[in-house]
LUMPA-21326 format. One record per residue (C-alpha): x, z, y. Coordinates in steps of 0.02 Angstrom, whole numbers, padded with zeros to 5 digits, always signed. Example, Ala and Ser with C-alpha at 12.3 -4.5 7.8 and 13.67 -1.06 7.14 Angstrom:
2
      c1      c3      c2
  +00615  +00390  -00225
  +00684  +00357  -00053
END
This chain:
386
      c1      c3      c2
  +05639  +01046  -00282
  +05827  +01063  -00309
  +05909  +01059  -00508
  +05923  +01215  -00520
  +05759  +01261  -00482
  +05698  +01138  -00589
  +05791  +01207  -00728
  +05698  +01379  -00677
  +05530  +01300  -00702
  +05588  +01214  -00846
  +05649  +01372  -00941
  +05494  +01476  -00874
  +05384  +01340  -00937
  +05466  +01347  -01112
  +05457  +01541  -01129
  +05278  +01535  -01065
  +05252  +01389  -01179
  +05339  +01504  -01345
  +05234  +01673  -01288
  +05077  +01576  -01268
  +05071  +01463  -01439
  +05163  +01568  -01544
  +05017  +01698  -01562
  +04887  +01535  -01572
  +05010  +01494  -01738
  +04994  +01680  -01809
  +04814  +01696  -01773
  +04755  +01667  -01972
  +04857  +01825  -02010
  +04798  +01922  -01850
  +04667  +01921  -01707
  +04736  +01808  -01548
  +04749  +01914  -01379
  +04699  +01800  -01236
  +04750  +01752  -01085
  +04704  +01806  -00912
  +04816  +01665  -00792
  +04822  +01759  -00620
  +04864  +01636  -00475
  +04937  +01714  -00329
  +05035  +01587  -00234
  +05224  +01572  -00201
  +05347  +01662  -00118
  +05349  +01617  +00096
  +05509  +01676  +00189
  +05504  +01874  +00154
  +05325  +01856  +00112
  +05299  +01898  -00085
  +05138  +01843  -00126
  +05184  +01915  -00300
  +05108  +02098  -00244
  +04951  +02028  -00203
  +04947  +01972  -00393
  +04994  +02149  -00443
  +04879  +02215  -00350
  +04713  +02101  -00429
  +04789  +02133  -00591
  +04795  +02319  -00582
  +04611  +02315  -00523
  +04547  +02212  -00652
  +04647  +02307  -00809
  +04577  +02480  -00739
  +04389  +02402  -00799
  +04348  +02490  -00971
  +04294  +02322  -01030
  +04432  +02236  -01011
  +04591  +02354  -01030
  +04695  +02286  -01182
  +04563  +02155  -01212
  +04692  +02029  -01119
  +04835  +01972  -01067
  +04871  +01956  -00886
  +05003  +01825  -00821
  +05046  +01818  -00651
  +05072  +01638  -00588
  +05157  +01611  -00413
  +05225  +01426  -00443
  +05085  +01271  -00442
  +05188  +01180  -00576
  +05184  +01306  -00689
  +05000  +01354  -00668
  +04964  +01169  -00661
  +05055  +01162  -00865
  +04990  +01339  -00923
  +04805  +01294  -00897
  +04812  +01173  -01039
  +04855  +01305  -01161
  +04710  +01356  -01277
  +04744  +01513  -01266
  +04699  +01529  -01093
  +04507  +01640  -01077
  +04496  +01656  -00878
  +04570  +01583  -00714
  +04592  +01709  -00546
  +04640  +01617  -00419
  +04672  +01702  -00239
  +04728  +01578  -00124
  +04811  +01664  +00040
  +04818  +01584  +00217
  +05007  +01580  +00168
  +04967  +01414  +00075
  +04883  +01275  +00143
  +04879  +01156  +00017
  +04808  +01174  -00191
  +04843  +00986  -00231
  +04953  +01011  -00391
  +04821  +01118  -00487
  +04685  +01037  -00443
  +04670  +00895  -00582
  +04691  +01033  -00725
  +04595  +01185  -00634
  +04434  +01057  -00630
  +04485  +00988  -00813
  +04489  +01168  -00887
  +04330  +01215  -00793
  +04259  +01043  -00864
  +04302  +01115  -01027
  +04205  +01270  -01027
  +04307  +01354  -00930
  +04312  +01527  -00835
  +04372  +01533  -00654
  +04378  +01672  -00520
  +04416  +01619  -00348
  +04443  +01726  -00181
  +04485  +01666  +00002
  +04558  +01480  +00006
  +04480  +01439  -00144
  +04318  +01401  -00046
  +04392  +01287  +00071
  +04387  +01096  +00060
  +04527  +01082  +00159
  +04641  +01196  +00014
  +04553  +01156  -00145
  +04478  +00986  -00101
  +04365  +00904  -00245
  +04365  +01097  -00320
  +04276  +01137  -00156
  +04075  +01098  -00202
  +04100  +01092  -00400
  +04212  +01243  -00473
  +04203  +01335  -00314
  +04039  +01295  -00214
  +04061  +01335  -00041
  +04070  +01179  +00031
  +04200  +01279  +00163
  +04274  +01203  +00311
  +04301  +01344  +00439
  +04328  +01524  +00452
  +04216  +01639  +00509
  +04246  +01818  +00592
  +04122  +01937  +00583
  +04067  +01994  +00761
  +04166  +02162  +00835
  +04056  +02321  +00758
  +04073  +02485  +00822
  +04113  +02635  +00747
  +04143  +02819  +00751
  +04305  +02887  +00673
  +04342  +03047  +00608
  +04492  +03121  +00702
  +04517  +03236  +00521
  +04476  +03124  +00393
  +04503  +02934  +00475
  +04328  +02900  +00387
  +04256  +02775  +00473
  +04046  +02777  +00527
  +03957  +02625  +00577
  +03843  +02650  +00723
  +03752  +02519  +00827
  +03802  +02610  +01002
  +03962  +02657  +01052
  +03913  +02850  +01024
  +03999  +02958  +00924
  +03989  +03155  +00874
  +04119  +03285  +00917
  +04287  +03276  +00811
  +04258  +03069  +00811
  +04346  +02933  +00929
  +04257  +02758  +00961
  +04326  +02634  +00886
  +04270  +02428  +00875
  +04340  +02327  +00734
  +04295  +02159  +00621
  +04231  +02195  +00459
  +04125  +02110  +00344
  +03974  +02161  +00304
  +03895  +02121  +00123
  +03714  +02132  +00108
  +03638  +02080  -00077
  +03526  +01932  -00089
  +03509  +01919  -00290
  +03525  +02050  -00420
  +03627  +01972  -00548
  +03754  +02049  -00695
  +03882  +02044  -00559
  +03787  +02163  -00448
  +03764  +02312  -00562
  +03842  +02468  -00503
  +03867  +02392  -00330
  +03795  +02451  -00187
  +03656  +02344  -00103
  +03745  +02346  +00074
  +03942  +02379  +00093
  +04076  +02344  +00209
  +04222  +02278  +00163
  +04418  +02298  +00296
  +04418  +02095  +00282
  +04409  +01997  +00448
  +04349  +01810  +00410
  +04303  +01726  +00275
  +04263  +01533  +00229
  +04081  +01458  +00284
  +04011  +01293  +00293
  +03963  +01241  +00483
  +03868  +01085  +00546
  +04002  +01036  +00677
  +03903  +00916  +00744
  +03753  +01044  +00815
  +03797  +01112  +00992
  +03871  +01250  +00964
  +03910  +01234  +00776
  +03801  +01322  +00648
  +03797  +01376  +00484
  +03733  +01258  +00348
  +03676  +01298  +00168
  +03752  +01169  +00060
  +03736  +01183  -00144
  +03798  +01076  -00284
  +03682  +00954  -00336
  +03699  +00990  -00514
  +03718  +01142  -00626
  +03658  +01335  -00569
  +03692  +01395  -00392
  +03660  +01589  -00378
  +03697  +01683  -00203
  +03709  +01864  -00247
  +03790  +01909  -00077
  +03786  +01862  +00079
  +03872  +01894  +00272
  +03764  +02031  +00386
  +03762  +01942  +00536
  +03730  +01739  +00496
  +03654  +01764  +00294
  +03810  +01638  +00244
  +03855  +01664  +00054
  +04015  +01783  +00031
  +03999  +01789  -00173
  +03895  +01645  -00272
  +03899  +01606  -00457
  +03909  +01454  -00518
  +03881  +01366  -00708
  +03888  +01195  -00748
  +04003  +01132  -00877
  +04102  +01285  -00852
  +04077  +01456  -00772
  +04129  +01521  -00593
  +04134  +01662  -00489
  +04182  +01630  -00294
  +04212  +01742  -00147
  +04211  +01662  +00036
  +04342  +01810  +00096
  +04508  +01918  +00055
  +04632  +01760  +00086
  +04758  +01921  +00152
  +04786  +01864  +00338
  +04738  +02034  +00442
  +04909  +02119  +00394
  +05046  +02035  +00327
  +05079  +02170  +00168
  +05235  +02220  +00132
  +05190  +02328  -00028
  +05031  +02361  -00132
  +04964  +02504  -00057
  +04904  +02380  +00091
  +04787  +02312  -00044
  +04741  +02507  -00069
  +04707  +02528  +00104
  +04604  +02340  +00134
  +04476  +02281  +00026
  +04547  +02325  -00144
  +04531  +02511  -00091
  +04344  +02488  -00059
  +04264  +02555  -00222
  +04095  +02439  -00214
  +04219  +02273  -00174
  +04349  +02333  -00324
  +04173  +02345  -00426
  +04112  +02186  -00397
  +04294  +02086  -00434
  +04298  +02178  -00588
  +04109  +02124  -00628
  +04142  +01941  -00580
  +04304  +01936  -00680
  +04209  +02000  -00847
  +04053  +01916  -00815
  +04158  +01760  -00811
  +04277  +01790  -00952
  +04101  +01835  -01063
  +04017  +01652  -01015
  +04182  +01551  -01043
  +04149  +01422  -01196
  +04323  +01332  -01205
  +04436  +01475  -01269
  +04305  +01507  -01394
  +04297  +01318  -01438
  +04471  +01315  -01463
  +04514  +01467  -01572
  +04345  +01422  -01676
  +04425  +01244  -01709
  +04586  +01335  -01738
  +04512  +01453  -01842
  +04414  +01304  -01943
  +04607  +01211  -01956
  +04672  +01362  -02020
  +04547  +01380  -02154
  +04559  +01206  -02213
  +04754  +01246  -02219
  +04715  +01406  -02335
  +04612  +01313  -02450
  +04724  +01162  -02462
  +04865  +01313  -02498
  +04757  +01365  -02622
  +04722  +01198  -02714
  +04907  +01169  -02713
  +04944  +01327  -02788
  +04803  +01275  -02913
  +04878  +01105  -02944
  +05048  +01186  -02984
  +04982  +01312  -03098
  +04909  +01191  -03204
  +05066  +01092  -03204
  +05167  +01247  -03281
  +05031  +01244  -03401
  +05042  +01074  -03440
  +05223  +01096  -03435
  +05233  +01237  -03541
  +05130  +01158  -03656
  +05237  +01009  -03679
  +05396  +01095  -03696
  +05290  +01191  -03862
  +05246  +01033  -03929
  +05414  +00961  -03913
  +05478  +01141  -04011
  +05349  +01104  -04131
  +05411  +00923  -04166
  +05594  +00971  -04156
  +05558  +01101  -04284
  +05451  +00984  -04384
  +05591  +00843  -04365
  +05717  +00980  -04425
  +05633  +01022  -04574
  +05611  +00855  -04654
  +05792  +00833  -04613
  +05835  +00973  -04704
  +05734  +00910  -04860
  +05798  +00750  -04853
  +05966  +00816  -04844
  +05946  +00945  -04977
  +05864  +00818  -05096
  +06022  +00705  -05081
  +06153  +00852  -05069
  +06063  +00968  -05208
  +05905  +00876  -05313
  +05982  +00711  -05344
  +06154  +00764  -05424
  +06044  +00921  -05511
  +05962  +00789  -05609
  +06101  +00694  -05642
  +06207  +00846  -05713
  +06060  +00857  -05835
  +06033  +00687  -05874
  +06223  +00687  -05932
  +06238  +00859  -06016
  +06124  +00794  -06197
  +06235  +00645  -06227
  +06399  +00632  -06332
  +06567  +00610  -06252
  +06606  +00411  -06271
  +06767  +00392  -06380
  +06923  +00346  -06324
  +07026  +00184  -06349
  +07154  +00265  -06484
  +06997  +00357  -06576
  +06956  +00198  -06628
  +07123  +00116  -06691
  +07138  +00287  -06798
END
């Protein structure tokens, strides 16, 4: 990383760092608004990963539940995420890892702290893989991934008016249709679960692989169920064709949420409508995301930990305000007591001086007038030779 990229980081890290505590410091006076930290993965070439981001985002403020509740911060730099996820203020983790990046290595120490901590975490595509996410891959996301599957070709009918697109299992198709064959995953329900509400049992998602765990050393490879050997494992959906697990939810320490597919490599996008036009635009898949995403922000335990202990600090500030201002009232008192007492005195002090001095200025010589006034006048020298 060159200096002046560095310096980027830096700076971004110290804005992020002032948005993100600042609130956290104010949050005695008002309620905090947490954070969502959306990881989308860098920039590659002309490929901006940052519309992917936009795109997640958008679908998960449009939920009712959690419009305004949050707010989101798109991530596309490792380094950064890797600092941000310390911040207390953080509620949830989405993280969509992309084919475009091979390698998770510098979040991976704080993604599994903060899920250690209580912690909330979303993942999609890469984040199932070993090979991306490495230790992550089993604990916070438990997938135990380490190939890519693609669904088997399906045909389909397609309406020449509408483009709508009809599953069939022969290649037969009505008048005003064209035959069509194309990859798509299919997910079939295995568990109803708070996740699952309002989503269809069966839906089919415009998403051509997706991670799964294989025993490479059967002839020819099959799929394996592997689960963590601690904590709750819950499949709620599942691939058509094999019965591998495409969502599971996962809570141990911390809470997560993983999908096996939508790592983004069908069609490089250029712009978010491809998101409208892929998985995001499929109503029951944009469902589900934004179930997973509130489901996990509602289990988390480590922002609420936090503010609680923040919340606790802040009261023992308060009432140590309050016995200061207590302490200091009292000391006006006192003080303002003293300062009458030393009136008193001075006044007390100046009124016996003013009796002493008006016995020797006015009494004393008053007395002596009279003592003189009743005798005669002594006589004089010559008086008495006469």
């Amino acid at each position: 990383m060159g200096d002046s990229m560095r310096k980027t980081a830096a700076v971004t890290i110290g804005i992020m760092a002032a948005l993100m505590v600042c609130p956290v410091l104010l949050s005695a006076q008002e309620e905090v608004k947490p954070v969502i930290l959306l990881y989308h993965g860098p920039k590659v070439g002309d490929q901006d990963l940052r519309i992917y981001g936009e795109a997640l985002a958008k679908a998960i403020n449009e939920d009712s539940r959690m419009k305004d509740k949050a707010e989101i911060v798109l991530v596309g730099d490792q380094d950064l995420m890797n600092t941000l996820l310390y911040f207390p203020q953080v509620k949830c983790v989405v993280v969509a890892l992309t084919t475009w990046e091979l390698v998770a290595n510098r979040i991976v120490p704080s993604l599994r702290w903060y899920f250690n901590q209580g912690g909330a975490v979303v993942g999609l595509g890469n984040a199932g893989s070993g090979a991306v996410t490495k230790i992550l891959n089993g604990s916070v996301f438990p997938l135990f991934g380490n190939q890519y599957r693609m669904p088997d070709p399906s045909w389909f009918c397609k309406n020449t008016t509408t483009g709508e697109l009809r599953p069939v299992p022969t290649p037969a198709c009505k008048a005003g249709e064209t035959r069509t064959s194309l990859r798509r995953t299919v997910y079939v329900k295995t568990t109803s679960h708070e996740i699952t509400e309002g989503v269809a049992d069966q839906f089919m998602v415009n998403d051509s692989r997706f991670i799964i765990h294989m025993n490479t050393t059967a002839s020819p490879p099959t799929f394996l169920q592997l689960q963590p050997k601690k904590g709750t494992f819950t499949e709620v959906y599942s691939d058509s064709q094999l019965g591998a697990p495409l969502v599971v939810v996962y809570e141990e320490n911390g809470t997560s949420v993983t999908f096996a597919g939508t790592d983004q490599i069908s069609v490089k996008p250029t712009d978010e409508t491809y998101f409208l036009k892929s998985f995001l635009g499929d109503p029951n898949f944009k469902k589900l995301l934004q179930n997973a995403v509130y489901f996990a922000w509602s289990k988390e335990k480590k922002y609420t930990a936090a503010m609680g202990r923040a919340q606790e600090e802040f009261a023992e500030m308060k009432q140590e305000e309050e016995d200061l201002k207590a302490k200091v009232k009292e000391s006006q008192k006192s003080e303002k007591s003293s300062k009458l007492m030393r009136s008193v005195l001075l006044i007390a002090v100046g009124v016996v001086l003013i009796v002493i001095i008006s016995y020797f200025c006015f009494v004393i010589p008053a007395r002596q007038r009279k003592a003189t006034a009743g005798q005669a006048p002594a006589e004089t020298p010559t008086q008495k030779q006469a």
